[in-house]
VOGU-3710 file (C-alpha; in Angstrom, 3 decimals, decimal comma):
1> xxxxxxxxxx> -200,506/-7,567/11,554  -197,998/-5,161/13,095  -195,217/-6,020/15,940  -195,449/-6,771/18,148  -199,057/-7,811/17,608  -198,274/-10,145/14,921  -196,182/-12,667/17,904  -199,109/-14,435/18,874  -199,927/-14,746/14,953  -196,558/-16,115/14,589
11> xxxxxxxxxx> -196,846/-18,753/17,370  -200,256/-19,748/16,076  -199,414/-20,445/12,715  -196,256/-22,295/14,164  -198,052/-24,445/15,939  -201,023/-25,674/13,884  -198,058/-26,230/10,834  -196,301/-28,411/13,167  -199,133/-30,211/13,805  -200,530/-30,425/10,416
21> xxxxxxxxxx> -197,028/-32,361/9,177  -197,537/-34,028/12,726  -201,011/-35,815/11,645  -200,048/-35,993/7,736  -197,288/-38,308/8,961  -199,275/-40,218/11,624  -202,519/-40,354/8,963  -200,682/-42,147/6,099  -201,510/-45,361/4,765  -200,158/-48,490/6,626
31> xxxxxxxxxx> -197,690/-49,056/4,049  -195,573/-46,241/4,730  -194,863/-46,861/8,293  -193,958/-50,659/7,629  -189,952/-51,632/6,906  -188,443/-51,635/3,909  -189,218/-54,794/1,826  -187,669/-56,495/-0,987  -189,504/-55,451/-3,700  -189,023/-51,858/-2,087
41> xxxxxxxxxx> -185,028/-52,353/-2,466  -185,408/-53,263/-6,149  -187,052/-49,695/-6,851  -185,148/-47,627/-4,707  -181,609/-49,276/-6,557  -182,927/-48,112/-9,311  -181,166/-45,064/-11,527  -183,963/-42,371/-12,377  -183,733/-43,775/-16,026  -184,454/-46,740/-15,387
51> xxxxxxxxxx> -187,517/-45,873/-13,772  -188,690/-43,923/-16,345  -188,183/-46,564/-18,488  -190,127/-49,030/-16,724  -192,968/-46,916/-16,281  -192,967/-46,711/-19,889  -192,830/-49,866/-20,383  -195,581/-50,335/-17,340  -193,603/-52,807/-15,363  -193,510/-50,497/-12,453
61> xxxxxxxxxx> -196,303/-48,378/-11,648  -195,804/-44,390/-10,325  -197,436/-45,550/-6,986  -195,004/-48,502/-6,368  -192,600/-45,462/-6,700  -194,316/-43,164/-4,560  -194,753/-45,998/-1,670  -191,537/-46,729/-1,712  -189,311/-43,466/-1,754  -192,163/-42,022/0,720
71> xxxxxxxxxx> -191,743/-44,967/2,815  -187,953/-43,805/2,915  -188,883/-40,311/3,138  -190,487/-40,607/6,276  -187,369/-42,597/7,561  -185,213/-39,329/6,768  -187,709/-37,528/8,560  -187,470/-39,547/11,886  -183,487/-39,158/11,749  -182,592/-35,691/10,445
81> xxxxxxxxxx> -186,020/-33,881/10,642  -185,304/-33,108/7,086  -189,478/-32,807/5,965  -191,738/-29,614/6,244  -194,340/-30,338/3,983  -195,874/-34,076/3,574  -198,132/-34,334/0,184  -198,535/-37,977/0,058  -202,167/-38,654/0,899  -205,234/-41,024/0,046
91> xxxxxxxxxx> -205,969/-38,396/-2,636  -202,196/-38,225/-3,963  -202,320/-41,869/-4,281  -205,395/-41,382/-6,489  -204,701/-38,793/-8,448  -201,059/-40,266/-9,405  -202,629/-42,679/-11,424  -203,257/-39,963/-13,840  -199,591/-38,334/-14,525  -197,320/-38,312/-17,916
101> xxxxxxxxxx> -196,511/-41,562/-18,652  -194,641/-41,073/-21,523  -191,802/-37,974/-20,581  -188,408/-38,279/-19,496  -189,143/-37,925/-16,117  -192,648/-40,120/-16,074  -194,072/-40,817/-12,967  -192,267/-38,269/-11,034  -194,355/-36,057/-8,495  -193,656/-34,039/-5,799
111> xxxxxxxxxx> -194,681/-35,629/-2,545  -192,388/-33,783/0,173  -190,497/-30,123/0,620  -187,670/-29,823/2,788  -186,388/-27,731/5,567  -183,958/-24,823/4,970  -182,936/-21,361/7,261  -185,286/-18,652/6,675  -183,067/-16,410/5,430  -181,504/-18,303/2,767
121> xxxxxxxxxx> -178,100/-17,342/3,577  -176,948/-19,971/5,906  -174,696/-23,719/5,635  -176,883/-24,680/8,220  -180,785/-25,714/7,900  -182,677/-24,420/11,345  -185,878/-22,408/11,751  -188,201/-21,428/14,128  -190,758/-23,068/12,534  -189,512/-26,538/11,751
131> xxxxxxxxxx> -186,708/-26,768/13,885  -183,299/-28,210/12,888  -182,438/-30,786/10,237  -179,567/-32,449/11,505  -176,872/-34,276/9,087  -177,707/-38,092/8,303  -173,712/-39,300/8,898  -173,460/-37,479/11,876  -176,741/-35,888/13,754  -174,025/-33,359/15,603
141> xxxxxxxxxx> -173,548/-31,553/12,298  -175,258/-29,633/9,578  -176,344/-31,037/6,098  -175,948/-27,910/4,639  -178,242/-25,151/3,663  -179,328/-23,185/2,487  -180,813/-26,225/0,818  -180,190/-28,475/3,607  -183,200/-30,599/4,665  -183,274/-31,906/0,608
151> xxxxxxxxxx> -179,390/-32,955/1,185  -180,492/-34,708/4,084  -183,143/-36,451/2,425  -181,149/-37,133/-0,655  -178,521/-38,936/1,346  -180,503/-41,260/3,202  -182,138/-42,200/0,613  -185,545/-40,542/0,664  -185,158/-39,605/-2,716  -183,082/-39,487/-5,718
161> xxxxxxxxxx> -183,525/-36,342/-7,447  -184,543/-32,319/-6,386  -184,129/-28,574/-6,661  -182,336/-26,303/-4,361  -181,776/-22,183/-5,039  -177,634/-20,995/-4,822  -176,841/-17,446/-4,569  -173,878/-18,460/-2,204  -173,223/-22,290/-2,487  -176,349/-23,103/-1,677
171> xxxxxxxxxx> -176,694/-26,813/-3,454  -173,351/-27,230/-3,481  -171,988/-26,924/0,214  -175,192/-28,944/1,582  -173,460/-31,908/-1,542  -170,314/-31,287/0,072  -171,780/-31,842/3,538  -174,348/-34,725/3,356  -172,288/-36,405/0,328  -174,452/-36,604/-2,845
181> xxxxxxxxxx> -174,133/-34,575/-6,200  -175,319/-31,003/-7,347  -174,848/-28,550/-9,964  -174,984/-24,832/-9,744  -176,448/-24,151/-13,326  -175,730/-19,914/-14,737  -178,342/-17,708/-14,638  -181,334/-18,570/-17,231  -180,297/-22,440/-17,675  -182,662/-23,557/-15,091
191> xxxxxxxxxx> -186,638/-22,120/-14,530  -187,448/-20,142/-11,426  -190,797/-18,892/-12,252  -192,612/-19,737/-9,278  -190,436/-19,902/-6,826  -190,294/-17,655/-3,622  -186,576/-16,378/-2,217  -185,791/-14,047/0,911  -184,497/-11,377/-1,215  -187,050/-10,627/-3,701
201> xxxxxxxxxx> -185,200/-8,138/-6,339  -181,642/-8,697/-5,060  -179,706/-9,351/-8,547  -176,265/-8,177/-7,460  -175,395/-11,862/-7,541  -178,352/-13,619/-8,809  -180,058/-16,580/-7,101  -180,077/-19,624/-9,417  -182,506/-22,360/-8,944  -180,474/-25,625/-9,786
211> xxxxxxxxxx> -180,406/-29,756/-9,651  -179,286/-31,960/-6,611  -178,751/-35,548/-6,895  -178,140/-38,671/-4,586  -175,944/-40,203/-7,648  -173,971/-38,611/-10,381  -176,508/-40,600/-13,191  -179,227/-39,432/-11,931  -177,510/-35,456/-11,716  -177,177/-35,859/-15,208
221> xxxxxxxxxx> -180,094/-37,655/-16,501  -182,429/-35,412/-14,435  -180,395/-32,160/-15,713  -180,883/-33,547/-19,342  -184,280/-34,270/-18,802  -185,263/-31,081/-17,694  -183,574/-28,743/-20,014  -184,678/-31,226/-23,113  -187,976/-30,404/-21,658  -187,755/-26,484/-23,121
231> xxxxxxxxxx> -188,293/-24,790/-19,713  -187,902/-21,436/-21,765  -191,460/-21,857/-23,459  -193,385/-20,978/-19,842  -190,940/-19,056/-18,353  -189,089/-16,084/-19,679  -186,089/-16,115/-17,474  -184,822/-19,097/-19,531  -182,075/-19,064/-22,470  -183,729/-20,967/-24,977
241> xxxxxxxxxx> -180,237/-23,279/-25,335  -181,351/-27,033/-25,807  -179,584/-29,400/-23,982  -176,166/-29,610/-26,413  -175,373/-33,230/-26,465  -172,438/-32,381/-28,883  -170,574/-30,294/-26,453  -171,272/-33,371/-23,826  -170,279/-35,944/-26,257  -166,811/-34,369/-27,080
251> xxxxxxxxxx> -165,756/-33,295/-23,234  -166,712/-36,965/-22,260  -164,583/-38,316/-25,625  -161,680/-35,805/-25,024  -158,333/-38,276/-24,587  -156,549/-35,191/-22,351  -158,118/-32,869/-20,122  -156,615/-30,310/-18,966  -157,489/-29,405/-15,200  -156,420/-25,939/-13,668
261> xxxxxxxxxx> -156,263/-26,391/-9,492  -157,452/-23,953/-7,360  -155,967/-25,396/-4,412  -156,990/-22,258/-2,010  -158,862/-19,316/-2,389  -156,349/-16,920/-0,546  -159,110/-16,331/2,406  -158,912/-20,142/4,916  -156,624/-22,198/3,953  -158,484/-25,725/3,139
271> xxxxxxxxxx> -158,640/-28,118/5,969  -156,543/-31,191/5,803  -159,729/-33,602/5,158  -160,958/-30,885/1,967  -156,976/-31,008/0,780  -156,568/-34,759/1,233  -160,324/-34,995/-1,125  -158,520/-32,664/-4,014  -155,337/-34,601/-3,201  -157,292/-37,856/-3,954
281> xxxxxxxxxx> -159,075/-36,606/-7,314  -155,615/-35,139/-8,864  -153,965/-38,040/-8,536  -156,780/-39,929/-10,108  -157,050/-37,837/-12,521  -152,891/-37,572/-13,428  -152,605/-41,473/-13,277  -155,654/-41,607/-16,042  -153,306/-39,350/-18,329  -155,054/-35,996/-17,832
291> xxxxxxxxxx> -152,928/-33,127/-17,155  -153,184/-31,017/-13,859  -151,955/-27,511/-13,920  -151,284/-25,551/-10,551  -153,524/-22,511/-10,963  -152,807/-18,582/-9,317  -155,729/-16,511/-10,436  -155,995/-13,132/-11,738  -153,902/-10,783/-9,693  -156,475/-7,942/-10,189
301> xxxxxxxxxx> -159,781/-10,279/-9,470  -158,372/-12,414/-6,638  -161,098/-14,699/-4,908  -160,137/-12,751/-1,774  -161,146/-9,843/-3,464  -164,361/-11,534/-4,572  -165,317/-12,320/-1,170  -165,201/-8,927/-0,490  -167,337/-7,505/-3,612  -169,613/-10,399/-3,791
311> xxxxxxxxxx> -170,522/-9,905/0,138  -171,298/-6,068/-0,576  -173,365/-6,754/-3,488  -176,040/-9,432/-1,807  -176,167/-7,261/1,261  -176,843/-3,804/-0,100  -179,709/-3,231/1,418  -178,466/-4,022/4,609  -180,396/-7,145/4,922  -183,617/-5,241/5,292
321> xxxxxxxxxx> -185,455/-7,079/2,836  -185,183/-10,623/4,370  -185,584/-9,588/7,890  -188,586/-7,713/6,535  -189,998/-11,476/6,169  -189,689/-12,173/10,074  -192,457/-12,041/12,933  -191,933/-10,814/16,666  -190,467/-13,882/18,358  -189,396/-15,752/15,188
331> xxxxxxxxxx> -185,818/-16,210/15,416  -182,906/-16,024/13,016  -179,577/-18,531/11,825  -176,774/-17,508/14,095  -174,851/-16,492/10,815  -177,384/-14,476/9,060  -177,975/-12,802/12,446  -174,284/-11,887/12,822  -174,599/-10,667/9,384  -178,451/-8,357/10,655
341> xxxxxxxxxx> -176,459/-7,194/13,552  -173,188/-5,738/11,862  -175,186/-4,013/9,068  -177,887/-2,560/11,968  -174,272/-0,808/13,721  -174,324/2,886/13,164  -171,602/3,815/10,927  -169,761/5,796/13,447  -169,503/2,700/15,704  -169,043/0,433/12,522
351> xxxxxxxxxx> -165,673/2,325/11,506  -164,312/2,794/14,991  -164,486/-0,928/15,238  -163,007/-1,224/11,587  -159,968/0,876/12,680  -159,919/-1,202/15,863  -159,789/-4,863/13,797  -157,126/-3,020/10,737  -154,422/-1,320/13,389  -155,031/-3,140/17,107
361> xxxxxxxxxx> -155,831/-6,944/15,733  -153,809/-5,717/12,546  -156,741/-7,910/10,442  -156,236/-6,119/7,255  -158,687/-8,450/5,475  -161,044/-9,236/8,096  -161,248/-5,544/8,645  -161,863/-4,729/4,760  -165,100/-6,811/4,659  -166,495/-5,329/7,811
371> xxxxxxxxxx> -165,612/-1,900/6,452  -167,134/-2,590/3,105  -170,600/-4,768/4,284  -172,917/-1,927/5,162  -176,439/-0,583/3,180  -175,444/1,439/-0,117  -177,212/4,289/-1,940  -178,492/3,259/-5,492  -175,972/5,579/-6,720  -173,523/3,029/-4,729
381> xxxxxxxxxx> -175,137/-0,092/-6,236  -174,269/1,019/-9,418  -170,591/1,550/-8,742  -170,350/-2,412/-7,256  -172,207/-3,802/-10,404  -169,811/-2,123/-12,239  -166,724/-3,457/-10,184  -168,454/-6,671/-10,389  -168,389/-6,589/-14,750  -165,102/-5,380/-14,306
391> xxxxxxxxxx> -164,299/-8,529/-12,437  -166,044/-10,820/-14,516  -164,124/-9,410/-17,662  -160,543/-9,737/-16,132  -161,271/-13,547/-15,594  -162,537/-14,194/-18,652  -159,477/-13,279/-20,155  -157,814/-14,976/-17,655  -159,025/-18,134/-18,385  -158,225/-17,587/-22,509
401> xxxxxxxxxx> -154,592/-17,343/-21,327  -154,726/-20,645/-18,814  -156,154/-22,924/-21,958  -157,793/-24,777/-18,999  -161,087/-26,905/-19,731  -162,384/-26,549/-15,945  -161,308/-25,469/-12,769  -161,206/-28,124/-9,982  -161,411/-26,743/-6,115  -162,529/-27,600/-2,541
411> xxxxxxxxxx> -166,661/-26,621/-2,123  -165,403/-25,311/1,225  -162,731/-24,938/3,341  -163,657/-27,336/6,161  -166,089/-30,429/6,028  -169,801/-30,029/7,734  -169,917/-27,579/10,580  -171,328/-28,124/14,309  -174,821/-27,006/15,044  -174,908/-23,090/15,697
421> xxxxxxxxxx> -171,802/-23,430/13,738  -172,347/-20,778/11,152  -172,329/-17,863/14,096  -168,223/-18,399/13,407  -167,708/-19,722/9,963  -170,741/-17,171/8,209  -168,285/-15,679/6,642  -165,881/-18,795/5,570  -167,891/-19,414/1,858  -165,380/-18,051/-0,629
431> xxxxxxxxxx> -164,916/-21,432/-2,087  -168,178/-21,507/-3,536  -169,225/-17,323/-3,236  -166,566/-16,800/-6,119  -168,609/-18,798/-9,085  -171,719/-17,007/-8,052  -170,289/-13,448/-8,500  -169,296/-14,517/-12,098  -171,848/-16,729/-12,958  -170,352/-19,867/-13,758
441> xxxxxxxxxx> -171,461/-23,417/-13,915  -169,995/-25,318/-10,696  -170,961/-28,937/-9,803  -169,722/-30,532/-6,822  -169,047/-34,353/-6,221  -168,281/-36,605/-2,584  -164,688/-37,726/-2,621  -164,067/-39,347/0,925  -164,557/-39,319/4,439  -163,050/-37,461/7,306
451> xxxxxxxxxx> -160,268/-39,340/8,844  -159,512/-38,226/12,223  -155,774/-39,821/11,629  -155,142/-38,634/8,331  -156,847/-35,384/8,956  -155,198/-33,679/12,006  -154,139/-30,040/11,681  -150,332/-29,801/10,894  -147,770/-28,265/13,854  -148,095/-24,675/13,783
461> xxxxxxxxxx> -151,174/-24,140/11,914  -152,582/-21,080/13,820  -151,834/-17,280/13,151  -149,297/-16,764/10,771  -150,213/-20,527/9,081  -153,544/-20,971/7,863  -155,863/-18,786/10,171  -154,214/-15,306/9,691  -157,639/-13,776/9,485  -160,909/-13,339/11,036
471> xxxxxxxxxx> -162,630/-15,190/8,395  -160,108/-18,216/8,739  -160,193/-18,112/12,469  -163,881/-18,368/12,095  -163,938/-21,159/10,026  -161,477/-23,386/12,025  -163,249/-22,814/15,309  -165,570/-25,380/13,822  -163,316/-28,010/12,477  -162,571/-31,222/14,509
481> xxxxxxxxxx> -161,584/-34,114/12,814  -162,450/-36,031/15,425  -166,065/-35,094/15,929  -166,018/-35,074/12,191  -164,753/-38,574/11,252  -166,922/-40,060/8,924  -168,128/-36,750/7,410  -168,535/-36,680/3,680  -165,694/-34,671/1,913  -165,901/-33,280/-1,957
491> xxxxxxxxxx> -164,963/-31,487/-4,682  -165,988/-28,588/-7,088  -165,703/-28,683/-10,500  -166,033/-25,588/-12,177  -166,632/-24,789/-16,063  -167,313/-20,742/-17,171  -170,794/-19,392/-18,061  -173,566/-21,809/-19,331  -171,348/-24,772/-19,346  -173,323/-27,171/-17,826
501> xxxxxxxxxx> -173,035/-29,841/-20,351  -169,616/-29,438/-19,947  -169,574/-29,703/-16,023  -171,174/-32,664/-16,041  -168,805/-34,597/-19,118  -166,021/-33,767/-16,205  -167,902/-34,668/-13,504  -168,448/-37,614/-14,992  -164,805/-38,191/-16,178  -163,705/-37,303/-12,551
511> xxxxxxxxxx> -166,127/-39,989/-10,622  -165,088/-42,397/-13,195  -161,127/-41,667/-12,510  -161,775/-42,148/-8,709  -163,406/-45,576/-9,434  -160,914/-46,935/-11,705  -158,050/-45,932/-8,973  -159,981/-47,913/-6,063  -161,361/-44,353/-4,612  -165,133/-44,176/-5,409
521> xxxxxxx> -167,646/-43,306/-3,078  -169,728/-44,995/-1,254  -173,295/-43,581/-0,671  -174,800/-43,953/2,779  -176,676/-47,447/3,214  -181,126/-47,257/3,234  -182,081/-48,161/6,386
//
């Protein structure tokens, strides 16, 4: 239906999905709605292997499973409005008697889908729709997005394991925000046949489809599971690379690793609470005996620079083809709208404001990626995926010279941000932006908490100290370490191309460093 016809379509469809996850959730089975029980606490402490195992070895049945993480689920839901889709019904509960019981990941269905923005390209996770799924630690802030409502759920304790898509930082800033584990896998290590995204050809930077976790055992088990599984035998966008337990095996053994620090990305300076969390895991890490090496990248491929090329190549279309999605009257993220609006300007008006931002505000940067984020010719394409191999080649040689095994970095430069949030800080996703545009394997891992003491903004920290661009400015308008105490804070780990395996041996090194030194985390509590 055309516009602005196709309004009344919208609201209809609106309202009779609202009340279809309305009734779903009112209609289940008694057991769902009751409180959580003893024998329910002895599944949900349960790592996913262990599960497994005892469905294997038929000491826990798949609907024990299902009653009890839905009984959670819908818990979430109440709190953080985290659930869009509800599939657990009197014919799930029949049917589930018939899955695999003998794979790695027996017994495991899908009985909800979460919320995320429509357009994909937002830290927070609001639509018009479902509404807003607000952060279980705090329900001021976001969980993330775009993969937000599964962070949500994942931290509460609604489930253990799921699947997000990150062309951004998509599983990895809602893991930074809602504090639970994720891994952004390269392109063709994890299936996406299937799948739907809000930019439907875009490959500029690629959307990956990739693992979230509420613990770092279950990350890994699940990402094991699933690759062991040969994904590439049904879906042709898959490398057909087993899962390589010898590359695991050694990175985990390794006596010294060697960790490179990325302690900014040039753009926003990190916040204290995101410095104090790297602060935390290098000294961890130094006092177990691995060595940390201070890191400046590549002078020619600066993450400043890839902020700036990464932004023009997901928007060269001008964001035409995920507003193309939208109905009259269905509304947009305050950040991807920001983003609709600048690349709508006419280019007249665009560069007068440009010269405005470079030579009045004297924003050099700020005014470069406003100049540069506009709708290109094919002809133009061509030139940025050329710039963008280009990049990719000058830091691989880059990392030859730095001998490093992985890269270690904030996931963002502040912790969650406020609701509506994003309208300032859409721009403030370097931290995570970078990996995309090369393609590298990044996991991300909760450190601490937000401290309001510990995490004040130092004397003088304003233009001319860590928000000496609009981008920066942006960012900090939404940090408050007061509002914020309490907020999960992480870290990245990052390895190059298809190193997954790899990722998670550090990962695992890294968790087990912040244990031994009295620092481990500690997951949010099921209600």
């Amino acid at each position: 239906m055309i516009a602005p016809f196709d309004y009344f379509e919208h609201r209809r469809a609106c309202k009779q999905k609202q009340i279809q996850r309305s009734d779903r959730i009112a209609n289940l089975p008694p057991e769902y709605h009751s409180p959580v029980s003893s024998q329910d606490r002895r599944i949900l402490d349960k790592p996913v292997e262990q599960l497994v195992q005892d469905v294997h070895n038929q000491t826990i049945k798949p609907i024990d499973i299902l009653r009890s993480y839905g009984k959670v689920a819908i818990k979430a839901h109440a709190k953080t409005n985290c659930l869009t889709e509800v599939m657990i019904n009197p014919g799930a509960e029949e049917w589930i008697e018939d899955v695999n019981l003998k794979g790695p990941l027996a017994g495991a269905i899908p009985y909800v889908k979460t919320n995320l923005p429509i357009s994909l390209l937002s830290f927070e996770s609001t639509n018009a729709l479902w509404g807003r799924t607000t952060n279980p630690h705090n329900a001021s802030y976001s969980p993330g997005g775009s993969t937000g409502g599964e962070s949500a759920l994942l931290a509460f304790g609604g489930g253990r394991i799921g699947i997000g898509s990150d062309v951004a930082g998509s599983v990895r800033v809602p893991a930074h925000f809602s504090g639970i584990y994720s891994l952004r896998c390269s392109t063709g290590r994890w299936p996406k046949m299937g799948m739907n995204t809000s930019m439907p050809g875009q490959e500029g930077v690629a959307s990956v489809f990739s693992p979230m976790a509420r613990t770092f055992p279950d990350l890994l088990y699940f990402t094991k599971s699933f690759i062991s599984m040969k994904p590439w035998e049904y879906d042709h966008s898959v490398h057909p690379i087993p899962w390589r337990s010898d590359i695991y095996e050694k990175t985990k053994d390794q006596m010294t690793l060697r960790i490179g620090v990325m302690e900014s990305d040039g753009v926003v300076t990190p916040s204290p609470a995101c410095a104090r969390a790297l602060r935390i895991t290098t000294t961890s890490l130094s006092s177990a005996g691995h060595t940390i090496i201070p890191l400046i990248p590549p002078p020619c491929a600066t993450p400043a620079d890839a902020l700036i090329l990464a932004s023009s190549l997901l928007n060269t279309d001008g964001c035409r083809t995920f507003l193309s999605f939208f109905r009259t009257g269905e509304w947009n993220d305050p950040g991807a709208a920001q983003l609709a609006f600048y690349a709508s300007l006419p280019r007249p008006v665009r560069y007068l404001h440009y010269l405005w931002v470079k030579y009045v505000r004297r924003d050099v940067y700020w005014a470069e990626l406003l100049r540069e984020f506009r709708e290109r010719s094919a002809y133009e394409q061509w030139r940025l995926v050329s710039r963008r191999e280009k990049f990719r080649a000058e830091w691989f040689e880059w990392w030859d010279g730095e001998g490093v095994d992985v890269i270690l970095c904030p996931p963002n430069a502040t912790p969650a941000v406020p609701h509506g949030g994003m309208k300032d800080a859409v721009s403030s996703c370097g931290y995570t932006f970078l990996w995309n545009l090369l393609d590298y394997t990044a996991g991300v891992l909760p450190v601490t908490h937000v401290d309001k003491e510990l995490d004040k903004l130092p004397e003088g920290f304003g233009v001319g100290g860590g928000m000496n661009n609009g981008v920066a400015r942006g960012a900090y308008r939404c940090y408050d370490p007061v509002g914020m105490e309490g907020l999960p804070v992480g870290v990245q780990v990052v390895g190059r191309r298809l190193e997954e395996e790899k990722v998670l041996a550090v990962m695992e090194r890294v968790v087990g460093c912040l244990e031994e030194g009295g620092e481990g985390y500690g997951l949010l509590e099921i209600e």
